[in-house]
N, C-alpha and C positions, 0 to 999 in steps of 0.2 A: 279357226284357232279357238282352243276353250280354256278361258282362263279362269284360274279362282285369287280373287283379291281379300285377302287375309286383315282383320285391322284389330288393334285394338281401342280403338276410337269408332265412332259412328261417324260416317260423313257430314257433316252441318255446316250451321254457318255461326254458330255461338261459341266455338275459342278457335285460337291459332291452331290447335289440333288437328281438329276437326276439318276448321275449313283444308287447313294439307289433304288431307285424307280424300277429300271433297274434289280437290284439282285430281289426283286422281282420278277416284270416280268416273269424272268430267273426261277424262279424256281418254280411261280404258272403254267406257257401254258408247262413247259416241263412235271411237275406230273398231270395233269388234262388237256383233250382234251375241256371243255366245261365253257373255262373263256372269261368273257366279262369286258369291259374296258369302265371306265367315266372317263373325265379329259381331259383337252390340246389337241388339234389334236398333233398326232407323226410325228416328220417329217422323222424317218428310217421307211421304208419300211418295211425292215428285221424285227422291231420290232412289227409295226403296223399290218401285217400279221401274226403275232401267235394268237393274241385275234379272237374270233369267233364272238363278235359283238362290235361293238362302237360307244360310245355314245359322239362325241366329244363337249366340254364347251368351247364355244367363247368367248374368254377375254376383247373381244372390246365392249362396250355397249353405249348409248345414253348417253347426259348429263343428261337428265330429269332421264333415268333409273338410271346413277349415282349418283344423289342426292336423290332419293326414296331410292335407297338402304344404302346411309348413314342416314336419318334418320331414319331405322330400326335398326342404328349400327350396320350396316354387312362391311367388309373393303373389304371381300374377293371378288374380280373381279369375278369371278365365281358364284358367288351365285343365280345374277340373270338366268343364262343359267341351271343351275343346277334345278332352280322350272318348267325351261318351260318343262325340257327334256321328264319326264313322263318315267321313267324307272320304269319298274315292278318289284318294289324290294322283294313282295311278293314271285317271284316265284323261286328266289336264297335260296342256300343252304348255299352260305356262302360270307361273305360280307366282304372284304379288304379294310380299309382303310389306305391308306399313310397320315399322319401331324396328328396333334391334335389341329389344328384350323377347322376340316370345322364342327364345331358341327350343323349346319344346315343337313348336311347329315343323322347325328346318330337321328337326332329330325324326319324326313321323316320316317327312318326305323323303329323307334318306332312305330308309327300310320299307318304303310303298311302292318300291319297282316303278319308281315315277322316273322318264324317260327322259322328260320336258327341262325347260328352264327356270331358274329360278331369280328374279330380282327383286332385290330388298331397298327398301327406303329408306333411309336413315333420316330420322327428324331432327337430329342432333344426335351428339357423341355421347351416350348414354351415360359412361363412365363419368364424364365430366362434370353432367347433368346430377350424378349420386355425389358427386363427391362437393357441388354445391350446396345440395340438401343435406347433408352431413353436416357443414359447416354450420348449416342454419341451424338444425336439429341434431346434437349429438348423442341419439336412441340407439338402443339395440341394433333394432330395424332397419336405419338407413347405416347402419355399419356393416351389417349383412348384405344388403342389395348393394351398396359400394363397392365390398369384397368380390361377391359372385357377380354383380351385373360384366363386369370385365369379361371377363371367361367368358360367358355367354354372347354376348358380343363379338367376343371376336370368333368363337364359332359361329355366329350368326354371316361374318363377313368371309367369313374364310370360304365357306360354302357355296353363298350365292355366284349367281355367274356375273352379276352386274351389281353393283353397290351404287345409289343412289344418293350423293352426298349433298347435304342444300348450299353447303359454300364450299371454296377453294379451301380454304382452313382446314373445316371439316372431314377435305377429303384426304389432305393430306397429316393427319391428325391420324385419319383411321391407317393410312401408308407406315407411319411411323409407330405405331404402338402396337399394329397387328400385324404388323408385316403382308397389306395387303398389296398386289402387283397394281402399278400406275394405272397398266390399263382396265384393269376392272372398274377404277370409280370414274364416277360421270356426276360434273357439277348440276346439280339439277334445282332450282330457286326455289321460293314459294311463288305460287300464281293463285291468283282470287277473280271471283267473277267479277264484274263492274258493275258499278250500285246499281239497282234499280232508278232512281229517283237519281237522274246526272244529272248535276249544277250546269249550268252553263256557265259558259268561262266570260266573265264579268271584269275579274279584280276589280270591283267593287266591295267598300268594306263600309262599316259602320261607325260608331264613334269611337266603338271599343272594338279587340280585336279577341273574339272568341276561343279560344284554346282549349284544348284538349287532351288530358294525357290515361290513356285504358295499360291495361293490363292486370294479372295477378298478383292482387297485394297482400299475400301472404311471402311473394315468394321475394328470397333477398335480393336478386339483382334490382329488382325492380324497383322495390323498398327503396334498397340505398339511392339510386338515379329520382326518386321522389324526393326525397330527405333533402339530395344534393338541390334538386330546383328550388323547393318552398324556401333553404334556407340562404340560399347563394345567389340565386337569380330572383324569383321572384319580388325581391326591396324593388330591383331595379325596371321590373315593368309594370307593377302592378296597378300603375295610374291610369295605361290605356289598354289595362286586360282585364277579361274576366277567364277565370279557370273552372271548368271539370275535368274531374278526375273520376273517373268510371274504371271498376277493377274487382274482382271478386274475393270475398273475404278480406278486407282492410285488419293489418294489426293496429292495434288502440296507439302504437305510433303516431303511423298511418290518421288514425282518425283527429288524435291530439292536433300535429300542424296542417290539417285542414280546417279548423277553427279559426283562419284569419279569413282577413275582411276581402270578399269577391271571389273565396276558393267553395265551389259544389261539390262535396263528395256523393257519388253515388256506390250505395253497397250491393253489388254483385247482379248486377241488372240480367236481365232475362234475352235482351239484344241489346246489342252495341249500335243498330242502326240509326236508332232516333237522336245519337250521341255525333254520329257521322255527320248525321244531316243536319243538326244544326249548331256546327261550329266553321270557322274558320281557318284554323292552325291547327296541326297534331304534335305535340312535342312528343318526342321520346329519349328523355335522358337517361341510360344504361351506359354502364361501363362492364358489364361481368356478364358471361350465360353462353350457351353453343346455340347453333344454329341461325338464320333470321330472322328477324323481327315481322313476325307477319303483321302486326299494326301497320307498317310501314305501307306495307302493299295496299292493305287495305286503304289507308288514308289517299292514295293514289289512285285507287279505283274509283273514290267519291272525287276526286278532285280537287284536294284538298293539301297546301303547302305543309312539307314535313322540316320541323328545325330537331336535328340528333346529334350524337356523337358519332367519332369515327369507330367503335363498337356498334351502335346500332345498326349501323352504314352495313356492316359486313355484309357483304351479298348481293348489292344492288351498286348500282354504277351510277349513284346519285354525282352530280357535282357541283359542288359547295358556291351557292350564287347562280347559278345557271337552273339546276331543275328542284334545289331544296336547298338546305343549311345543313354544314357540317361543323363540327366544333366541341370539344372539350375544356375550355375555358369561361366560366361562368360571367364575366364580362362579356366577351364573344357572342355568347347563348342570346343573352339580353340583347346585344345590339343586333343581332338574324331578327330578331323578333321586331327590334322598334325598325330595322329597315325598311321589313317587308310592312310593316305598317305606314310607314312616311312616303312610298311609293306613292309614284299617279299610277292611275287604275291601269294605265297601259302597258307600265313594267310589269305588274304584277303578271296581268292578264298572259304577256310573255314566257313568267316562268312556272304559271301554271300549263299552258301548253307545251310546254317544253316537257314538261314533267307526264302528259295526259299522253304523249307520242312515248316516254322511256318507257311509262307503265306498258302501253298495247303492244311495244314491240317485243319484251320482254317479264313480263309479271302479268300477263292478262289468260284467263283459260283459252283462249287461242293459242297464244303463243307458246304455253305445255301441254295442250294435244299435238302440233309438231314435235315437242321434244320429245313425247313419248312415244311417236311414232318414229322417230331418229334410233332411239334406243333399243326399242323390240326388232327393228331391222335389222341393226346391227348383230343381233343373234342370230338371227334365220341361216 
């Protein structure tokens, strides 16, 4: 079978993006010798080496090419590189796409006398995803991408043969606004690899209890669920914590209430892994945003106890005291926290395993090369 995997992200392992893009990857070149790759040059080696050809999308383009391509209404950087490439999409069998913005893609493969199938990933619900950014920033620009990411999208969904949604929500989100048929979507999670450097499972802790909270702090969900800890929860642990906060681009927010005493901010680190390995706790308080929280996953991969909301929750089948902390109440938050701290090493050590069997059975790149191989059968 010859596949070409579409992305607009590079596979990696430096955001939630990427690493999606990555499980992929992971589990198209290991069940099929004959996948080929458009999208971003890769800059791992390790990964750019599985793909059998590539077809790299240069993001840097003229200014004249940049104002042609917005008066087509295209935003996507990509798009121009993507008409010159001339990829013979005719002679694929099966055709992956990562986002549910590059509807120029799915518009090619239409008119390419391409025979094969076509599945699309959905990283989240693109629409919802502008229309959060909108709220943040109310520009031209994301009133634009608002407006048209819709429409494109749901040609994006309407087309493919398999819609790849990361949660139940999600898929039923896209059922409802695009009128897609039940059976095309297939809940499909985030999966991340397991750290290199695995803790052994101890629940052993220190005096203090290390914490943790990543992601992009520019963007608002994330912002707010930050705002919401420093100002709510944090009074009430902050005798037996120490916090970082690792995240790329911080607003002067952001930077403002991390000026208290025992909070680390770090500005837009280059890897999250040295941030993995050496804490304890991952909090992630989010109330707003599509998709899953690939921190989550990750935190799971290192072995590492996760205290969230039941938003962050979406997608994983954590349960609240058994394999992590659930909770929306800022008292709540605080007491998941001072629990798992008051513990003997033996509870903990229990709900970290409890938590090390959900991740491999379910979020590990194992356990979605089955499901991608569940999925492409299902076409055959």
């Amino acid at each position: 079978m010859r596949i070409l995997h579409v992305c607009a992200q590079e596979p990696a392992f430096n955001s939630g993006g990427s690493l999606c893009v990555y499980q992929s990857h992971y589990a198209l070149t290991k069940l099929y010798e004959d996948v080929d790759y458009a999208g971003p040059a890769i800059s791992n080696k390790d990964i750019e080496c599985k793909y059998k050809k590539r077809y790299y999308l240069d993001a840097s383009i003229s200014k004249l090419t940049k104002a042609i391509t917005l008066l087509q209404l295209q935003f996507d950087r990509y798009y121009p590189n993507w008409k010159n490439a001339n990829i013979p999409l005719d002679q694929y069998d099966l055709i992956y796409v990562e986002f549910t913005k590059m509807n120029y893609v799915v518009k090619d493969i239409a008119v390419s006398g391409f025979k094969g199938k076509i599945i699309l990933r959905a990283h989240n619900v693109e629409r919802d995803f502008y229309r959060i950014e909108l709220e943040n920033d109310r520009s031209l620009l994301r009133f634009m991408k608002y407006k048209l990411g819709g429409g494109r999208e749901r040609y994006m969904t309407q087309k493919a043969d398999r819609v790849l949604a990361i949660t139940e929500i999600d898929g039923q989100r896209f059922i409802d606004i695009y009128q897609i048929p039940k059976e095309k979507i297939v809940v499909f999670p985030v999966g991340v690899n397991e750290a290199k450097h695995q803790k052994e499972i101890t629940g052993e802790l220190n005096e203090k209890i290390r914490c943790l909270i990543t992601g992009s702090l520019w963007f608002g969900p994330n912002c707010e669920g930050v705002k919401w800890f420093i100002e709510k929860v944090w009074p009430l642990v902050k005798e037996i914590c120490n916090l970082t906060l690792a995240g790329a681009s911080p607003l002067e927010e952001i930077k403002k209430l991390c000026q208290k005493e025992n909070i680390h901010l770090v500005e837009s680190p280059k890897s999250m892994m040295p941030y993995f390995e050496n804490t304890d706790m991952v909090l992630v308080p989010i109330f707003d945003g599509g998709g899953m929280k690939v921190k989550i996953a990750e935190a799971m991969s290192y072995g590492l106890p996760v205290v969230t909301t039941s938003h962050g929750v979406i997608g994983y089948a954590i349960e609240n005291g058994v394999d992590g902390y659930v909770t929306d109440d800022p008292l709540a938050f605080a007491e998941a926290i001072k629990t798992y701290f008051n513990m003997n090493d033996d509870d903990r050590k229990k709900i970290l395993e409890n938590e090390r069997k959900l991740y491999r059975d379910n979020y590990s790149l194992e356990a979605i090369e089955r499901d991608v191989h569940e999925i492409i059968a299902s076409l055959e």
